[in-house]
Biopython code that builds the backbone (N, CA, C, O; Angstrom):
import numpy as np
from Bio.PDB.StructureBuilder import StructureBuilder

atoms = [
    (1, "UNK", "N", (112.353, 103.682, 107.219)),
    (1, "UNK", "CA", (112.082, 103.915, 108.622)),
    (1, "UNK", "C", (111.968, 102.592, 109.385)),
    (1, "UNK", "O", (112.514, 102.489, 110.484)),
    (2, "UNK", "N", (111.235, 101.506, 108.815)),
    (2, "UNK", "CA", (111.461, 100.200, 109.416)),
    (2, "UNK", "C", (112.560, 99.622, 109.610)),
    (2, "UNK", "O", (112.884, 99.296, 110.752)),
    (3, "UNK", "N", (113.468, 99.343, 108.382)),
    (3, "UNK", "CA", (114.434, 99.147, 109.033)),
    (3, "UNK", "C", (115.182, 99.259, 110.092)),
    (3, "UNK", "O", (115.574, 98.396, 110.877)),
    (4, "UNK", "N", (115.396, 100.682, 110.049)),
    (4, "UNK", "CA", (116.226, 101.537, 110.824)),
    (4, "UNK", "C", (115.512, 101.321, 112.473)),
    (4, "UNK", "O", (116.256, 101.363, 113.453)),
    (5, "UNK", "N", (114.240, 101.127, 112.603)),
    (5, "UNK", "CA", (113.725, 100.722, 113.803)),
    (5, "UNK", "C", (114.531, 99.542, 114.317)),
    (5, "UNK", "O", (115.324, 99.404, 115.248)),
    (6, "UNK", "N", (113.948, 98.583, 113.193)),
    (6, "UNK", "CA", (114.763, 96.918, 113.607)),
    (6, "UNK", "C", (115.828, 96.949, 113.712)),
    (6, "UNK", "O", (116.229, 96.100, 114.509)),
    (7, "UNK", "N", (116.916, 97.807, 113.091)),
    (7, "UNK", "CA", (117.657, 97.873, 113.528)),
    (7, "UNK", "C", (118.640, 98.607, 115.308)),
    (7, "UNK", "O", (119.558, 98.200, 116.021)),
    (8, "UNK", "N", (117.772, 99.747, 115.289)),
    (8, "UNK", "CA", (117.559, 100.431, 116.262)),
    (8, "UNK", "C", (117.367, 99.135, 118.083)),
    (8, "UNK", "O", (117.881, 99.035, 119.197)),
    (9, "UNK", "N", (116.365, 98.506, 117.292)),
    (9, "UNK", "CA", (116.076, 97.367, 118.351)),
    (9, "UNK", "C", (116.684, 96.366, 118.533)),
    (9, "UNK", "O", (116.457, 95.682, 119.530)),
    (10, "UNK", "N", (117.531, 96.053, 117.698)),
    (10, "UNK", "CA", (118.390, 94.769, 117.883)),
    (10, "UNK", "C", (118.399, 93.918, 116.932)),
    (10, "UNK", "O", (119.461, 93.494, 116.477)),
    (11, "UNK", "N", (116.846, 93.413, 116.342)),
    (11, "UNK", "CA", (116.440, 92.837, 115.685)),
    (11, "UNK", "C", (117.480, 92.244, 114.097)),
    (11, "UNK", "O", (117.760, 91.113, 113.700)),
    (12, "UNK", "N", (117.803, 93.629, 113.552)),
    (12, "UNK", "CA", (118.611, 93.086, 112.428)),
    (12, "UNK", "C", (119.886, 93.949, 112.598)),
    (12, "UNK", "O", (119.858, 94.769, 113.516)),
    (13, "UNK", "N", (120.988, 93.870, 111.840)),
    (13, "UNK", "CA", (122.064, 94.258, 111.597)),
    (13, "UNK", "C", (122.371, 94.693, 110.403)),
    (13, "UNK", "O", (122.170, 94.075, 109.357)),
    (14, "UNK", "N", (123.280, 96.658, 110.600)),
    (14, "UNK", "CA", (123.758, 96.285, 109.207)),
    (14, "UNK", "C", (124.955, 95.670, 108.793)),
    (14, "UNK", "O", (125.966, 95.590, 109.492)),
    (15, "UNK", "N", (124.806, 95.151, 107.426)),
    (15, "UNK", "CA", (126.453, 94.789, 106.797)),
    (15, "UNK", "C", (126.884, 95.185, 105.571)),
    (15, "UNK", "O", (126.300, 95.375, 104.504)),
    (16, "UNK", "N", (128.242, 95.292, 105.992)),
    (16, "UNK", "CA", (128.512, 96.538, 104.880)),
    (16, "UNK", "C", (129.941, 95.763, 104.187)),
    (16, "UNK", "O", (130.813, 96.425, 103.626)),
    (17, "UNK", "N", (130.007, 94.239, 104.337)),
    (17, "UNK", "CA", (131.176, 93.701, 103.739)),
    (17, "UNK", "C", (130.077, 92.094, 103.636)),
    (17, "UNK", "O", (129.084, 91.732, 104.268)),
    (18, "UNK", "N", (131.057, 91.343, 102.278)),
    (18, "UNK", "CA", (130.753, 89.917, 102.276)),
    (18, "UNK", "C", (130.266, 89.033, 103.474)),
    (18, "UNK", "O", (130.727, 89.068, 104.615)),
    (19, "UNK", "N", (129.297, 88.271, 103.036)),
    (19, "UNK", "CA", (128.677, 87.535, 104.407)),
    (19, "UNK", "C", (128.349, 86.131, 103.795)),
    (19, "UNK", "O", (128.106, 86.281, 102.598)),
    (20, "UNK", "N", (128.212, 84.227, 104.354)),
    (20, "UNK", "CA", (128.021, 83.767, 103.694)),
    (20, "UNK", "C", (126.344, 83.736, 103.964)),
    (20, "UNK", "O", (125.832, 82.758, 103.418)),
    (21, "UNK", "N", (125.330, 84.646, 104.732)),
    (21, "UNK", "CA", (123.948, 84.439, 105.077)),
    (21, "UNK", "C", (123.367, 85.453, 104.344)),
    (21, "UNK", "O", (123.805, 86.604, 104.347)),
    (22, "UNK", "N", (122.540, 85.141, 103.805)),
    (22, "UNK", "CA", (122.350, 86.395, 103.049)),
    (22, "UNK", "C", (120.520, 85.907, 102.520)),
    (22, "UNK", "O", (120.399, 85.190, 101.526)),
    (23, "UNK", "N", (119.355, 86.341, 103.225)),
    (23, "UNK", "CA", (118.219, 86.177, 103.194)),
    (23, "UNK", "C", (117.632, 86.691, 102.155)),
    (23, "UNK", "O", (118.321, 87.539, 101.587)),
    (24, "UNK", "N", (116.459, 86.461, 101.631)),
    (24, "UNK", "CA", (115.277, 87.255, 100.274)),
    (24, "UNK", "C", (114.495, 87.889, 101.406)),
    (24, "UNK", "O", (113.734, 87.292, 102.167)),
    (25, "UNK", "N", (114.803, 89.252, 101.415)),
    (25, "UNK", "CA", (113.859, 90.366, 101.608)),
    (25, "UNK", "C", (112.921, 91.021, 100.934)),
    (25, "UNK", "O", (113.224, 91.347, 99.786)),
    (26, "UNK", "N", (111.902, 91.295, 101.315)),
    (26, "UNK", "CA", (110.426, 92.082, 100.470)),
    (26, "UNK", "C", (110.127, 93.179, 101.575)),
    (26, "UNK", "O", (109.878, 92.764, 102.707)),
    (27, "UNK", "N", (110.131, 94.361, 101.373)),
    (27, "UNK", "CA", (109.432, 95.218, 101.979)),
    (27, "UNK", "C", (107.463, 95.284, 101.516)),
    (27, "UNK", "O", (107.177, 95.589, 100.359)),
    (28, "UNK", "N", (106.714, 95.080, 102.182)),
    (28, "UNK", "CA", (105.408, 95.127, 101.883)),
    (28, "UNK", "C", (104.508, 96.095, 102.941)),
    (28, "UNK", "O", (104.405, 96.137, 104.167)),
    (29, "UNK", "N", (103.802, 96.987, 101.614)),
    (29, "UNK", "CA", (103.431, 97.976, 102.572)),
    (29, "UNK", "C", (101.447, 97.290, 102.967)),
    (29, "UNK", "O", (100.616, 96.664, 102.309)),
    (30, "UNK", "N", (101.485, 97.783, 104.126)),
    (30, "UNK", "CA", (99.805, 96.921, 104.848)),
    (30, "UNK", "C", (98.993, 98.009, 104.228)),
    (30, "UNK", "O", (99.409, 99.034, 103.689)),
    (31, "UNK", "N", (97.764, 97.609, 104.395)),
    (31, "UNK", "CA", (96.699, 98.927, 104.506)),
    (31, "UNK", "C", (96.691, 99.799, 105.095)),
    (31, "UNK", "O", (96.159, 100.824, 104.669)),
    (32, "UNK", "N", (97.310, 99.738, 106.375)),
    (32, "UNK", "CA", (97.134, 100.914, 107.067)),
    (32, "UNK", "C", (98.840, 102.109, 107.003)),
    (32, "UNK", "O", (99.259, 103.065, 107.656)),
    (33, "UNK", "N", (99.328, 101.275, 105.798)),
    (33, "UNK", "CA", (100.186, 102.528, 105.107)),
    (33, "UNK", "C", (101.714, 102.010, 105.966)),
    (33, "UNK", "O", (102.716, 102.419, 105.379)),
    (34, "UNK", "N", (101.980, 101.264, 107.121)),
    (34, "UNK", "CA", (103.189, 100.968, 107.649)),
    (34, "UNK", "C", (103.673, 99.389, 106.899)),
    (34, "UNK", "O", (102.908, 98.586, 106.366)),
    (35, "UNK", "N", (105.024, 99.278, 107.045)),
    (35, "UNK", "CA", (105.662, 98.240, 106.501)),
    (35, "UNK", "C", (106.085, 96.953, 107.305)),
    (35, "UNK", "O", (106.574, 96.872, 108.432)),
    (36, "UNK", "N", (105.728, 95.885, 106.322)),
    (36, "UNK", "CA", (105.958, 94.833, 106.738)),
    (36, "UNK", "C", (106.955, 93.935, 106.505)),
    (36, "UNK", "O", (106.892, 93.183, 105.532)),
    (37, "UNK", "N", (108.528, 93.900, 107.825)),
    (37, "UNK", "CA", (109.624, 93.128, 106.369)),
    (37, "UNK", "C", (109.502, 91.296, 106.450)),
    (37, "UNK", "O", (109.697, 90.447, 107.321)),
    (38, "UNK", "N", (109.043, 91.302, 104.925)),
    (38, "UNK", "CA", (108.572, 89.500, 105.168)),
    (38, "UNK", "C", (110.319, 89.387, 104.267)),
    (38, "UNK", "O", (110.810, 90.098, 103.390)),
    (39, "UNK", "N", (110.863, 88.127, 105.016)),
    (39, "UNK", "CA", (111.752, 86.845, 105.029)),
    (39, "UNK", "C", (111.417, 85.534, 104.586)),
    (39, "UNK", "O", (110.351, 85.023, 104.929)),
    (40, "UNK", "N", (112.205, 84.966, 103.880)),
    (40, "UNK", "CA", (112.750, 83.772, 103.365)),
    (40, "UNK", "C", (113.535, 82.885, 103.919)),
    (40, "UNK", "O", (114.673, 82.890, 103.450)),
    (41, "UNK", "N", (113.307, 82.019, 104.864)),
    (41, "UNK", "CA", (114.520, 81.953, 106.060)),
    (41, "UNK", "C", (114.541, 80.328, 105.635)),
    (41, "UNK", "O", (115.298, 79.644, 106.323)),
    (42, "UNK", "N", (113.882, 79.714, 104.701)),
    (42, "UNK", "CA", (113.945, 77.863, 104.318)),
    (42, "UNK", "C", (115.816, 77.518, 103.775)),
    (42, "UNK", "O", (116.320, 76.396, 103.818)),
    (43, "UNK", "N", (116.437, 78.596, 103.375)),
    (43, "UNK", "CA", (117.910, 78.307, 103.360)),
    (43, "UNK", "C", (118.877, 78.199, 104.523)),
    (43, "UNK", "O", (119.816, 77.406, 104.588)),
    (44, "UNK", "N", (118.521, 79.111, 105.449)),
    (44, "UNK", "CA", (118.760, 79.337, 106.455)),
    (44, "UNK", "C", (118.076, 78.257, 107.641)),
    (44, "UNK", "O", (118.595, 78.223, 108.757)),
    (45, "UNK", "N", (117.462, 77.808, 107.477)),
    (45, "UNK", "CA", (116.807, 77.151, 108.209)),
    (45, "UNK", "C", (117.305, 75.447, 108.049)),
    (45, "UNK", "O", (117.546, 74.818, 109.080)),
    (46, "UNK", "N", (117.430, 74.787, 106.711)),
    (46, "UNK", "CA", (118.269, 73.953, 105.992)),
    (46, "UNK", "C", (119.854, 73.622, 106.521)),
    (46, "UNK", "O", (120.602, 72.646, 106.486)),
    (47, "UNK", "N", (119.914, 74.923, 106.997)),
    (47, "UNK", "CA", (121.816, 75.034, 107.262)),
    (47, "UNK", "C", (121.827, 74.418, 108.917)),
    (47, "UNK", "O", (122.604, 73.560, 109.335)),
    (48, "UNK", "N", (120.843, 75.046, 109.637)),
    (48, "UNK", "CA", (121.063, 74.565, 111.204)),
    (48, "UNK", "C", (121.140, 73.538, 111.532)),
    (48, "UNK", "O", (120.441, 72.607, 111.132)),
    (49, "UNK", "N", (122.198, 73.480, 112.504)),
    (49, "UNK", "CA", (121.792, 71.574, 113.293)),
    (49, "UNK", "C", (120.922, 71.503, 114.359)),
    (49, "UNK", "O", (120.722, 72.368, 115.211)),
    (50, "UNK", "N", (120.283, 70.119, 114.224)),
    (50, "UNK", "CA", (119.880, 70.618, 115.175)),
    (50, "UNK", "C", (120.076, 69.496, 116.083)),
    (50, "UNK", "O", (120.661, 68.638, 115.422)),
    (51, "UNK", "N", (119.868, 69.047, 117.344)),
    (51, "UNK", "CA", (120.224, 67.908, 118.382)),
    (51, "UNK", "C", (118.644, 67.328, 117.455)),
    (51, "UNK", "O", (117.780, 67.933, 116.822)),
    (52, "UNK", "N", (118.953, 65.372, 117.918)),
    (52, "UNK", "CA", (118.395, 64.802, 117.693)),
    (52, "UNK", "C", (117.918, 64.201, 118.692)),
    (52, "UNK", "O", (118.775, 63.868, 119.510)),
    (53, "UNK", "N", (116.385, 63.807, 119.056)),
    (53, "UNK", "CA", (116.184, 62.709, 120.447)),
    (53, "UNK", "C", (115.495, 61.667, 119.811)),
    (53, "UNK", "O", (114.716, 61.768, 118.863)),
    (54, "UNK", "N", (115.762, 60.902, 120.264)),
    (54, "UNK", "CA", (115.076, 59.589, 119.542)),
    (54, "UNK", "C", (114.031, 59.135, 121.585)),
    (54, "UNK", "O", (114.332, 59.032, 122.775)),
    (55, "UNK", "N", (112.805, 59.036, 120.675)),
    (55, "UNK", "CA", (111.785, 59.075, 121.903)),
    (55, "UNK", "C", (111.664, 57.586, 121.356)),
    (55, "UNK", "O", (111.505, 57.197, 120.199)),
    (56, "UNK", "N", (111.818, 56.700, 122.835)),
    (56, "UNK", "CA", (112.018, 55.416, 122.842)),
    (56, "UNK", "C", (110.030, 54.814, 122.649)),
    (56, "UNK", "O", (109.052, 55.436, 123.061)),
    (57, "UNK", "N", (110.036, 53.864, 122.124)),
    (57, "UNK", "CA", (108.822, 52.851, 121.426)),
    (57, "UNK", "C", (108.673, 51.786, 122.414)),
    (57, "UNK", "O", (107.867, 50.875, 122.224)),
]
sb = StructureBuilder()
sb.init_structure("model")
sb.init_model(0)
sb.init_chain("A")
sb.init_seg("    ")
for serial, (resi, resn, name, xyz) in enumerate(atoms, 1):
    if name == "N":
        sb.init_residue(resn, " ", resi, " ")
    sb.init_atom(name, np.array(xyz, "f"), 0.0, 1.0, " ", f" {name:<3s}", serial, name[0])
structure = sb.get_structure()
């Protein structure tokens, strides 16, 4: 059902062919019985560029 929310919302996408992004998902359920989807995003995060500023001294 979570998923299908996040997905519903924008949030994630499905894919249904080869991709080169491909995250570690855990579904974890809280105490109060609804789900929580925790991500792994340090590979993904590794890959981005990002602009550099060099703050002058």
């Amino acid at each position: 059902d979570e998923l299908q929310r996040m997905e519903r919302a924008g949030v994630i996408r499905k894919i249904t062919n080869a991709t080169e992004w491909c995250v570690p998902m855990v579904p974890v359920v809280k105490p109060n019985n609804s789900v929580r989807i925790c991500v792994d995003l340090k590979c993904l995060n590794a890959s981005v560029l990002r602009e550099r500023y060099v703050i002058p001294t």
